[in-house]
Every structure is written in structure tokens, then in C-alpha cells.
ZAKOLVEX-795799 format. One line per field, with one value per residue (C-alpha): x, y, z; residue number from 1. Coordinates in steps of 0.25 Angstrom, whole numbers. Example, Ala and Ser with C-alpha at 12.3 -4.5 7.8 and 13.67 -1.06 7.14 Angstrom:
u 49;55;
v -18;-4;
w 31;29;
num 1;2;
END
This chain:
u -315;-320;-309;-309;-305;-315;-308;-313;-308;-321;-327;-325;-335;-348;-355;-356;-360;-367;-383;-384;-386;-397;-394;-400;-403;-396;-386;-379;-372;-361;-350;-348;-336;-331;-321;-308;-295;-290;-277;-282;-273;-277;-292;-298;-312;-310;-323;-328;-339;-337;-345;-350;-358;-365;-361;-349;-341;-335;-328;-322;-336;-335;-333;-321;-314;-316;-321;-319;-331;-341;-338;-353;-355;-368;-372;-384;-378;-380;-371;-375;-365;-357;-347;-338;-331;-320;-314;-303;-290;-283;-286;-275;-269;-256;-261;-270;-284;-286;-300;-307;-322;-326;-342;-349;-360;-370;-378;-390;-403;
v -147;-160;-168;-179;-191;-203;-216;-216;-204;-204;-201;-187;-186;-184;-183;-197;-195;-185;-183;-185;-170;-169;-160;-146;-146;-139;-148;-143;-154;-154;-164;-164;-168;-166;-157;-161;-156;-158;-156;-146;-147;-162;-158;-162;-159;-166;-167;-168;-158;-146;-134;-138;-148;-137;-142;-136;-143;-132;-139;-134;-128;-131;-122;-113;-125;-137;-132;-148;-152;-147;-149;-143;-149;-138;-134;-138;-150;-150;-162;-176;-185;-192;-182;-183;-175;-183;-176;-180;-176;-176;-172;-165;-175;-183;-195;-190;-197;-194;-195;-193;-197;-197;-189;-196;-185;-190;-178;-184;-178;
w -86;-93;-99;-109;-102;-110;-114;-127;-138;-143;-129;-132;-142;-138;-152;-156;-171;-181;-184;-198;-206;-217;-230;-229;-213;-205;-196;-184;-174;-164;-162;-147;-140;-126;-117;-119;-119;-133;-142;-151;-161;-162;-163;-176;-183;-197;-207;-221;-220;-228;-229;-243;-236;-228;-213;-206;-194;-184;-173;-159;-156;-142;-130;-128;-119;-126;-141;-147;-141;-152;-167;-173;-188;-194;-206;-216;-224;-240;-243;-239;-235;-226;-218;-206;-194;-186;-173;-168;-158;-145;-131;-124;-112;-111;-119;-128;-133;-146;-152;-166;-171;-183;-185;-198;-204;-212;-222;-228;-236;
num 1;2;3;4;5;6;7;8;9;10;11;12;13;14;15;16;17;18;19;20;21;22;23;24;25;26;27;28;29;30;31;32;33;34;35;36;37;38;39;40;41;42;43;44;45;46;47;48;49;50;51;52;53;54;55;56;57;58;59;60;61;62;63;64;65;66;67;68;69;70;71;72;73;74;75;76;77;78;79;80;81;82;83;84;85;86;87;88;89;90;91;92;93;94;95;96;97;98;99;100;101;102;103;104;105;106;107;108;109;
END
């Protein structure tokens, strides 16, 4: 079992930023993360996209084991704008390393 042990919290990401979505085209991307044991009550998905803006963000979509490791933003956006989607929390060791990123989405015409 991979274990998260990278020096840098923002070593478990793996999805460094966000393509930029077009109004009315379909958009489906997936922010990646990897394994790790996590405190899952410190395990956060925080956005301003709603669904008025036609994308939605559904996180823990990830295998059964680790299901953190994919957050999938889809939809057909019909607002433009600048959004965001920070993710943040803690693994699950004696010390714990806490991480967070901060995701910028940019819908444009």
C-alpha cells in the first residue's frame, strides 16, 4: 500500500491547475490526488460553484481504499467567470502534515 510520505504538503497533489472551461461546451475534469491515509473528518472540498452556473464538483470519487484521490468538476458551464475549489486536511499519522490547494477556474465565452 502506497503511503503519502512527500516533504512537501502540496506533494500529494498530482493535478497542478485547471483547463480553462468555455460557456455552453461540455466540461469534465478530474482533480487527482494520491493514496494516503487521511483523517477524514479533516478532509475538506470547499467551492463557489453552484449548480446555477451548470458545473457540478463531486468529490471522494476515487476507488473504494483511498476515495480523496479524485474530486471530478463536469458540467456544461453557462455562467462565465472566475471560480474556485480549495482542498484541504490532514493525513492520519502521529504528526500530522496538513495540506490545502487552492484550484482557480476560469469560465470564459
Amino acid at each position: 500500500m502506497f503511503q503519502w510520505a512527500c516533504s512537501s504538503t502540496d506533494d500529494i497533489f498530482i493535478t497542478d491547475e485547471l483547463p480553462e472551461a468555455k460557456i455552453d461546451k461540455p466540461y469534465s475534469v478530474k482533480i487527482l490526488m494520491r493514496p494516503a491515509r487521511l483523517d477524514e473528518s479533516s478532509f475538506k472540498v470547499e467551492t463557489n460553484i453552484s449548480s446555477d452556473i451548470g458545473l457540478i464538483v463531486m468529490e471522494n470519487q476515487g476507488d473504494f481504499d483511498f476515495p480523496h484521490t479524485t474530486t471530478l468538476v463536469e458540467g456544461t458551464p453557462k455562467i462565465e467567470g472566475k471560480y474556485y475549489i480549495k482542498i484541504s486536511g490532514a493525513n492520519r499519522e502521529a504528526s500530522p502534515k496538513y495540506f490545502s490547494k487552492e484550484y482557480e477556474l476560469t469560465i470564459q465565452k
